[in-house]
N, C-alpha and C positions, 0 to 999 in steps of 0.2 A: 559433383560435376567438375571436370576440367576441361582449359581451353586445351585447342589444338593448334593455336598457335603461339609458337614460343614470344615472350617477351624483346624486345630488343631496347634498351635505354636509349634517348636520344641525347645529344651532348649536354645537353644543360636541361635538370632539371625543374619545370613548374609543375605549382598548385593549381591543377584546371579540374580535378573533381573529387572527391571524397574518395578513399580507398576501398569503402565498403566493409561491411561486416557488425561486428558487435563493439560500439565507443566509435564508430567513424564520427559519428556526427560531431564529439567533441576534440577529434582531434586537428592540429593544426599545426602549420611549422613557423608560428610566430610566437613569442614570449607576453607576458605583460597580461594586464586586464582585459576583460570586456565587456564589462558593467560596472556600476557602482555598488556594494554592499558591504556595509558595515557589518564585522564581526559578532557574534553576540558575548556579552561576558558576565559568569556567572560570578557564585561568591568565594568560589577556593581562591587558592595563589596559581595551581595547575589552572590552566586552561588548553582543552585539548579540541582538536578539531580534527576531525579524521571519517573512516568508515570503515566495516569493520571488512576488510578485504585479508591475506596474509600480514600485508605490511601495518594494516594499523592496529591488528591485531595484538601485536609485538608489545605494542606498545600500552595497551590498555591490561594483558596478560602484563607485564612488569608493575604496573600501578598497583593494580589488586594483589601482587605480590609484595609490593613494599608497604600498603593496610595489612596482609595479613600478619606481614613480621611487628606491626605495632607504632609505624613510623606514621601520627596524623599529619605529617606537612603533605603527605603523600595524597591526602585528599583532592578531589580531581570533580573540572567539570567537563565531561563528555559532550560535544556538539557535533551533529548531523551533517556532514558535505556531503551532498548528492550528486558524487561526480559523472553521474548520465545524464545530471541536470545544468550542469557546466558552473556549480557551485564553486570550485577550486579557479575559476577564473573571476570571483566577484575582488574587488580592490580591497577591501577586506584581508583577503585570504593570500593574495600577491603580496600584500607586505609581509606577509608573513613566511607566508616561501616563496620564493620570485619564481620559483621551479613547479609552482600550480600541482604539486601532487599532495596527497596523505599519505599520511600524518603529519600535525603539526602542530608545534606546544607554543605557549607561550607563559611564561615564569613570570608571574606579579610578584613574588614573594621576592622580589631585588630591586633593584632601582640601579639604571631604570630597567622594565621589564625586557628580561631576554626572552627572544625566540629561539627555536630549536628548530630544523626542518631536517626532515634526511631520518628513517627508523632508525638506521643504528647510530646516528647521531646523538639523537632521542634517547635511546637507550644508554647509551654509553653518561650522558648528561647526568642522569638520574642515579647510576648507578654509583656517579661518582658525587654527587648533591649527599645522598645517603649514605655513604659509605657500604650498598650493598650490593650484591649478585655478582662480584665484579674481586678476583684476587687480586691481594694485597702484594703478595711478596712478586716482584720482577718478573721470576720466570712463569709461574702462573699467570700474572697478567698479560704476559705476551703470547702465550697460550690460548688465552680469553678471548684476546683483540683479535689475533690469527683468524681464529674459526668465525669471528664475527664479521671480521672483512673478508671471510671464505663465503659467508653468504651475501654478503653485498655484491659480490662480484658474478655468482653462481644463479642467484634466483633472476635475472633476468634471461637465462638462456630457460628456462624453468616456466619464466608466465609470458616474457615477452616471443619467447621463441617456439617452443612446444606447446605451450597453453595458447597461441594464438591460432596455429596453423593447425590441430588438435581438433578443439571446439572453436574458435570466433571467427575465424576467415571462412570467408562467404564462402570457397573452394576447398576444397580435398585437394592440396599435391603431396603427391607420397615423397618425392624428393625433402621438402622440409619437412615432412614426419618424421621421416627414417631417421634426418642427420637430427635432430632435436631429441629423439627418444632414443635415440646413442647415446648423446651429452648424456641426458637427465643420470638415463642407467648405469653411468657413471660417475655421476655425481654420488646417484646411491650407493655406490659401492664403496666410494672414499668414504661415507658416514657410517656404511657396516663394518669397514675395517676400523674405520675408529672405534665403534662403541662395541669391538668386542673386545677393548683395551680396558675399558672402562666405562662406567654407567653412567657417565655426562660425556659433553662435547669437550669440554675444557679439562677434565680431571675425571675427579670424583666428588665437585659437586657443582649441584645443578648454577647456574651463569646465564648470564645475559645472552652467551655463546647459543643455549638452548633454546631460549625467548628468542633468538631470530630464526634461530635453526624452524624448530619447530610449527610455524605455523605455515610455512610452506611444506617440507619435508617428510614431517608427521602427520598432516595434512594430505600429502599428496598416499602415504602407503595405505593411513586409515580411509582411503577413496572417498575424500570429504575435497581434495582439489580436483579439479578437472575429471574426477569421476574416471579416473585411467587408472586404479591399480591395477585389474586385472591386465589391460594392454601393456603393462610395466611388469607386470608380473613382479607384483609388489613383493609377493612370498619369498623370493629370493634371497632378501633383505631381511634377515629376523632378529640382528640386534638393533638396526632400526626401529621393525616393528617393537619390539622389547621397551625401546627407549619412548618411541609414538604413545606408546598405548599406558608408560607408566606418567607421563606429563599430561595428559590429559583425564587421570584420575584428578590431577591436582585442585582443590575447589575453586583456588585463584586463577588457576587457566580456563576451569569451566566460566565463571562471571566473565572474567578476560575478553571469554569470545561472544559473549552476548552484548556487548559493550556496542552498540551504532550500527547493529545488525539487522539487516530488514529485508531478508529471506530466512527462509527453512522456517520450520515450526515459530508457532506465532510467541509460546512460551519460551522459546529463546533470544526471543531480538526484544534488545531493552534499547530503543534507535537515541535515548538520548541521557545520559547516568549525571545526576547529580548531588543524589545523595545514596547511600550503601542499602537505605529501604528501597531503593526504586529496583531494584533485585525482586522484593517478593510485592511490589506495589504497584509496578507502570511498568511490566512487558506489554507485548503487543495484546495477549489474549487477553488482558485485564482490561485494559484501556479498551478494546473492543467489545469488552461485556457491558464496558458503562457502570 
């Protein structure tokens, strides 16, 4: 449904009612808490707090990637923010990202404990804590960074702008369809011409570049986001798809994405990982068997 009458802004904007649609309720244009809740904190030095959307996905995909290269500091406690539940506003969670989104770490293994907020902050953190995912020499690492703040900058016109007006907004306007799924289709296009350069985002080997790339990106062609490949006409795209479909063989991005996930199949969402049994021990379908 659309209005038939156009919009007109009046000089100064207020907050007089919810915008509507899907997260209206928790959105707001003020900063800060609004509740009291303490964080929970388990017994790694990682402590992560997130959900498994694109963005925290990134992030729990890099962890089970630096377990599986063999690094135990890399051991992680996974916890639940139920951001429909306005969990990222509990005071808890404010200090730890004053910016109320996921993901978000926080590193006991220091003194005193650092936080991290921002995914490719996260990433980038880790990558460089361990000496991995992340090239060494100059110009590959400016490589690395590149593509990395090419998705920082890229995936909000991607969830905030196309993924909203798409599926979440209450209304169909074709005007922000059209211009959003222009961006996007070009977005894809700058990542098909990369990777028919090369079988990573950054080179020739897999990078953190991919770990953000990937879970919106590869995500969106494998019609695992927003359920649009076909309106994208994902096929288009077939070093993409190429690159999509060989990062999600990977076993660390498969656990990755089950990490604080609590849709799709019940044996996928493991909503809270604090030890590497809870993989075949406490997904959803176990815990519901009793």
């Amino acid at each position: 449904m659309m209005s038939d009458t156009p919009y007109v802004p009046p000089k100064v904007w207020k907050w007089e009612a919810p915008s509507g649609g899907a997260f209206a309720h928790i959105n707001r244009p003020v900063a800060g808490p609004t509740h009291d809740q303490a964080l929970p904190v388990g017994r790694h030095p990682l402590q992560l707090y997130s959900l498994a959307t694109p963005n925290g996905v990134k992030v729990t995909i890099m962890l089970e990637e630096l377990l599986a290269l063999g690094f135990e500091g890399a051991e992680y406690d996974a916890h639940l923010i139920r951001i429909g539940e306005g969990d990222q506003f509990g005071s808890g969670f404010v200090a730890v990202n004053p910016n109320s989104k996921i993901p978000a770490l926080v590193d006991h293994g220091v003194q005193p404990p650092q936080r991290v907020f921002e995914s490719g902050a996260i990433l980038l953190y880790l990558a460089e804590k361990f000496g991995a995912f992340l090239p060494q020499d100059p110009a590959g690492r400016t490589e690395c960074l590149s593509w990395l703040f090419w998705q920082m900058a890229s995936a909000p016109i991607l969830g905030g702008g196309f993924g909203h007006f798409y599926v979440y907004a209450p209304e169909k306007y074709e005007y922000p369809i059209n211009r959003y799924a222009m961006e996007v289709k070009r977005q894809l296009d700058v990542l098909n011409r990369r990777l028919a350069e090369c079988p990573y985002i950054a080179g020739e080997e897999y990078s953190i570049a991919d770990m953000a790339i990937w879970p919106w990106y590869g995500g969106l062609v494998r019609n695992q986001v927003y359920e649009a490949a076909q309106f994208l006409s994902a096929h288009e795209y077939p070093h993409v798809q190429r690159w999509a479909d060989a990062i999600a063989r990977r076993p660390a991005v498969r656990r990755g994405r089950m990490v604080n996930r609590t849709s799709g199949p019940l044996e996928e969402q493991l909503h809270e990982r604090h030890d590497a049994s809870d993989f075949e021990l406490k997904t959803q379908d176990k815990l519901e068997q009793g």
